[in-house]
PLY file of the C-alpha trace (Angstrom):
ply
format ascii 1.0
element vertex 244
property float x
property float y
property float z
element edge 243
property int vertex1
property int vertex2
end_header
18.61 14.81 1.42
20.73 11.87 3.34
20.32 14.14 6.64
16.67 14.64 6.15
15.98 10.21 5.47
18.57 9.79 8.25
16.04 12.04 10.39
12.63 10.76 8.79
14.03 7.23 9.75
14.69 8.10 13.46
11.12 9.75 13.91
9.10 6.48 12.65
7.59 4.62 15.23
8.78 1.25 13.94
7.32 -0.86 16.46
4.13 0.14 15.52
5.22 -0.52 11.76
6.90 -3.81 12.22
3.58 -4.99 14.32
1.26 -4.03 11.24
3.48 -5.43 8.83
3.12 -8.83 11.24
-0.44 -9.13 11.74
-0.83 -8.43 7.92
0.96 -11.15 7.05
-0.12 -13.93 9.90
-4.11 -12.92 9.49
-3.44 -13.63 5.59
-1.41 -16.37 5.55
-3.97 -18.20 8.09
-7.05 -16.92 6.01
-5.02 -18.80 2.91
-4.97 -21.80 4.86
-8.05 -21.83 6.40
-9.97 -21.51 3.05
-7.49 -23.66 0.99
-8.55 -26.43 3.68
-12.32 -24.96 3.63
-12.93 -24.84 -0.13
-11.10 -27.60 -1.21
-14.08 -28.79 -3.09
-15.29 -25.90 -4.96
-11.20 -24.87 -5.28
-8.76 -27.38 -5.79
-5.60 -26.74 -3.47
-2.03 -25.50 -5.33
0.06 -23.13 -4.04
-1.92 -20.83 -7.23
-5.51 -21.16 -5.04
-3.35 -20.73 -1.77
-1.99 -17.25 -3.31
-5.22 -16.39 -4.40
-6.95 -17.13 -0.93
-4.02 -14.76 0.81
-3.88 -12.10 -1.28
-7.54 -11.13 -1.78
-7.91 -9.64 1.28
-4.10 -8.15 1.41
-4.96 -6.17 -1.85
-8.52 -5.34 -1.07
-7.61 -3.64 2.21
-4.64 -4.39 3.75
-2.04 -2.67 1.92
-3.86 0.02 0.53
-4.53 0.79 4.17
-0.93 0.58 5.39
-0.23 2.80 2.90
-2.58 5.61 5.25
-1.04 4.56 7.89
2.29 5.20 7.41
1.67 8.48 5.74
-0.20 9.46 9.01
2.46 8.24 10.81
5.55 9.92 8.73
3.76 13.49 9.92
2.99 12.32 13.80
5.74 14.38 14.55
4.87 17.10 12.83
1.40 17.36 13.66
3.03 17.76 17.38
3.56 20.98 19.10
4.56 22.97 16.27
6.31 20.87 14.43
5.65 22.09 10.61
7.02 25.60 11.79
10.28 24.12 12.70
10.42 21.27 9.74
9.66 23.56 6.67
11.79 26.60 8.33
14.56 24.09 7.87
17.54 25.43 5.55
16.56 22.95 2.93
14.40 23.21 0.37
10.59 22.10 1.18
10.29 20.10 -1.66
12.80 17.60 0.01
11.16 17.39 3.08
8.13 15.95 0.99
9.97 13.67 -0.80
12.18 11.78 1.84
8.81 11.29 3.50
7.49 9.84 0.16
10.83 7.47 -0.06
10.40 6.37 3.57
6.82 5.63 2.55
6.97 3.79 -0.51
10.55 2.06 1.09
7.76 0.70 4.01
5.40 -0.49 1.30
7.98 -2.44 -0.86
8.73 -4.16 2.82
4.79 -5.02 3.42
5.59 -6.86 0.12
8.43 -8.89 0.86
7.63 -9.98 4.08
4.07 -10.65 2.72
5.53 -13.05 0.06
7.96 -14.60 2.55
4.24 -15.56 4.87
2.56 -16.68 1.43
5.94 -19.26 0.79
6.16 -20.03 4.64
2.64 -21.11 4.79
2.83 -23.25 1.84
5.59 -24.87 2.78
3.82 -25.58 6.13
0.67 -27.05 4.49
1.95 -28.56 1.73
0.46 -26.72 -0.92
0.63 -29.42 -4.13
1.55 -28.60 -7.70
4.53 -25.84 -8.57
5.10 -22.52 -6.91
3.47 -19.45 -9.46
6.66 -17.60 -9.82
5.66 -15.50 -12.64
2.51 -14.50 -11.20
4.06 -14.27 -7.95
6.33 -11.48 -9.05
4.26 -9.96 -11.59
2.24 -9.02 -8.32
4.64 -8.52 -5.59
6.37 -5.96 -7.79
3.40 -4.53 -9.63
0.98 -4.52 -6.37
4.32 -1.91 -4.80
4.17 0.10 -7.98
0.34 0.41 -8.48
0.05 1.84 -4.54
2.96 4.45 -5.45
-0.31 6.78 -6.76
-1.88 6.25 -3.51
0.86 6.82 -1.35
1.51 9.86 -2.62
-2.33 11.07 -2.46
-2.40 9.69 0.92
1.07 11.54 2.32
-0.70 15.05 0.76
-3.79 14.08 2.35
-1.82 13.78 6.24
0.41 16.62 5.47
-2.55 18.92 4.65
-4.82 17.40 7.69
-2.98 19.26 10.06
-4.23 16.07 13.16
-3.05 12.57 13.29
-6.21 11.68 14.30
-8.18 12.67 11.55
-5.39 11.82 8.51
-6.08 8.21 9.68
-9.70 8.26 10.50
-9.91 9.81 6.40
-7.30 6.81 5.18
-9.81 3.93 6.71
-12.60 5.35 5.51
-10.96 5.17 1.46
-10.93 1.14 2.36
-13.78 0.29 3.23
-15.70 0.98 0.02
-13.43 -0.67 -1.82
-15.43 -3.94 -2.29
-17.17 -2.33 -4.23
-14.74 0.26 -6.32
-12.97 -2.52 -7.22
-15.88 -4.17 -9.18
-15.72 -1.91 -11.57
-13.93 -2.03 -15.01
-10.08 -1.34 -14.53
-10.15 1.46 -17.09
-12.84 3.35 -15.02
-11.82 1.77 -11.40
-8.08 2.65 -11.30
-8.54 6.57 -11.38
-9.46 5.85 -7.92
-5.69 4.79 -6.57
-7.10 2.71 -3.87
-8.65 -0.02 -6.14
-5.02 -0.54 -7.93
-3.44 -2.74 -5.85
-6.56 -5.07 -5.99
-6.19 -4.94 -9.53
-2.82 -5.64 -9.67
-2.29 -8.22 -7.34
-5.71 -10.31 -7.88
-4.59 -12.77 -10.51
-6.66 -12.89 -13.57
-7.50 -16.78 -13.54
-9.44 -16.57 -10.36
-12.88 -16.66 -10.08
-13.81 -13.82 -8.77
-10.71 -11.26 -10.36
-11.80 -7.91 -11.54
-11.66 -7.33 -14.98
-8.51 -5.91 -16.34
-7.34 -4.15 -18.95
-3.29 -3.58 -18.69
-2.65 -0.70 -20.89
-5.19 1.44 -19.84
-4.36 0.31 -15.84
-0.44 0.72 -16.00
-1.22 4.48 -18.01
-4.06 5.28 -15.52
-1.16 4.63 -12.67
1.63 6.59 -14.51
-0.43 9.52 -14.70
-2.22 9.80 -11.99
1.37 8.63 -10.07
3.20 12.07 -11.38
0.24 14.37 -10.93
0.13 13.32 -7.30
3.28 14.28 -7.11
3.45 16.96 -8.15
0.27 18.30 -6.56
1.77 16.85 -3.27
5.18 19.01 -4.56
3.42 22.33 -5.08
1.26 22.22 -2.07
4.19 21.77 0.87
6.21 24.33 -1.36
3.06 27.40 -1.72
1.68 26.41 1.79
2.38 29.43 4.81
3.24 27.44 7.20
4.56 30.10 9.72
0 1
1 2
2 3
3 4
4 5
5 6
6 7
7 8
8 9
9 10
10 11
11 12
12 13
13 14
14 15
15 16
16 17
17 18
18 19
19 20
20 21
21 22
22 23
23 24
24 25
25 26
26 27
27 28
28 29
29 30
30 31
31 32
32 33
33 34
34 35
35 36
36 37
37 38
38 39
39 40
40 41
41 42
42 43
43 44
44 45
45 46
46 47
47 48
48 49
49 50
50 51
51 52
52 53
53 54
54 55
55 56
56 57
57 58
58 59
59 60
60 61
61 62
62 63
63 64
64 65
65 66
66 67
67 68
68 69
69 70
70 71
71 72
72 73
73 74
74 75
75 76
76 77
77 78
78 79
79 80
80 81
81 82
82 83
83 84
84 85
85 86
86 87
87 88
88 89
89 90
90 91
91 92
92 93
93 94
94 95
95 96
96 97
97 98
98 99
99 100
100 101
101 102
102 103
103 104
104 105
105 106
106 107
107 108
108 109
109 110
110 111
111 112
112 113
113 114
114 115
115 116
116 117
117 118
118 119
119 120
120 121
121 122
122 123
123 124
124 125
125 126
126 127
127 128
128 129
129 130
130 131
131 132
132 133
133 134
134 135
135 136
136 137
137 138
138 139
139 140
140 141
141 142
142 143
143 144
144 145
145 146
146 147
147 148
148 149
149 150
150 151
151 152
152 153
153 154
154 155
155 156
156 157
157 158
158 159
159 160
160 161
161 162
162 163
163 164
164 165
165 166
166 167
167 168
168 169
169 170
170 171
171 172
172 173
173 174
174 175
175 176
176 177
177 178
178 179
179 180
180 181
181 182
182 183
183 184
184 185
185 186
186 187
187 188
188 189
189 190
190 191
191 192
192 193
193 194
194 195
195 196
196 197
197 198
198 199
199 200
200 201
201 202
202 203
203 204
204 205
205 206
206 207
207 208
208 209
209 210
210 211
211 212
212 213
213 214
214 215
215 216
216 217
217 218
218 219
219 220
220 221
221 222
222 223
223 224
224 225
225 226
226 227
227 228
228 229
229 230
230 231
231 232
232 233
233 234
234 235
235 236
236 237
237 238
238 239
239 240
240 241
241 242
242 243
């Protein structure tokens, strides 16, 4: 399993990843302060309305998309030349070859996090957001936003390992997105069985305005379940596939 990450790792085109992960956080972070400055008078500024301003469009579309794009781009090599023959006539078993893609992905996502936080701290810093940072709601959705995409990441990876052309595995991951303005309107409890509304739901803190409504029980199970039947669809697919 180390060999295959080690080789998963070294296929990535991380210049491509590291300037996604960049322009995610700058557009956010300057939307944030655009609108903090913009709607001061229907919002009053705190770092809580700056967070709210950022991440709106981060859950809504950003990440979820990211998540598509890496998955397309964790099978670029594959979709090359042949390249399925040679990876799943590998001496290891083809379950593995699914999952270190999977880790790779869902290691990428938890780093669209982090780095989106650090923008979110790093612009409020810079603007002077008043009142006191929103820990607790910071890392409730940091940490829950990277576990409520772990459904769609692993739809989306079965989705570009099935699509057997780069091209088309992305073109099918930006066209999840851009419905989701209005998916995510929906109750949680009938929204989230759609894994691309989750991290919306997640991540969009409940005391703004606009937040969808939420139900936690019924969102966390929805994201369990639907997280391990992914999986194992994802599993049983690269294992029964012919791909000679």
């Amino acid at each position: 399993m180390r060999i295959l990450l080690r080789a998963e790792g070294m296929k990535l085109q991380w210049r491509i990843i590291f300037l996604l992960i960049v322009l995610d956080t700058l557009i956010n972070s300057a939307m944030g302060a655009m609108q903090l400055q913009s709607l001061r008078d229907f919002f009053p500024p705190s770092w809580s309305t700056l967070y709210i301003h950022s991440v709106n469009l981060h859950s809504m579309f950003f990440y979820p998309l990211y998540s598509g794009i890496v998955a397309s781009l964790l099978c670029l090599y594959e979709h090359k030349d042949g390249g399925w023959k040679i990876t799943m006539s590998l001496p290891v078993p083809r379950y593995k070859v699914f999952y270190s893609k999977y880790i790779w992905l869902v290691g990428i996502l938890a780093l669209v996090q982090i780095v989106f936080l650090l923008g979110y701290l790093g612009t409020g810093y810079l603007v002077k957001a008043p009142d006191r940072i929103p820990w607790e709601t910071l890392l409730y959705s940091v940490i829950g936003g990277w576990i409520g995409v772990l459904p769609l990441a692993a739809l989306q990876l079965m989705v570009s390992i099935r699509v057997r052309n780069f091209g088309a595995s992305l073109a099918m991951s930006v066209g999840y997105v851009v419905p989701n303005i209005v998916l995510t309107g929906f109750h949680s409890a009938i929204g989230a069985w759609l894994p691309i509304t989750i991290p919306y739901y997640v991540m969009m803190p409940q005391a703004a305005l606009y937040a969808p409504r939420v139900e936690s029980y019924s969102l966390w199970s929805i994201v369990l379940f639907t997280g391990l039947v992914y999986l194992l669809i994802g599993q049983r697919f690269v294992e029964k596939r012919d791909w000679l």
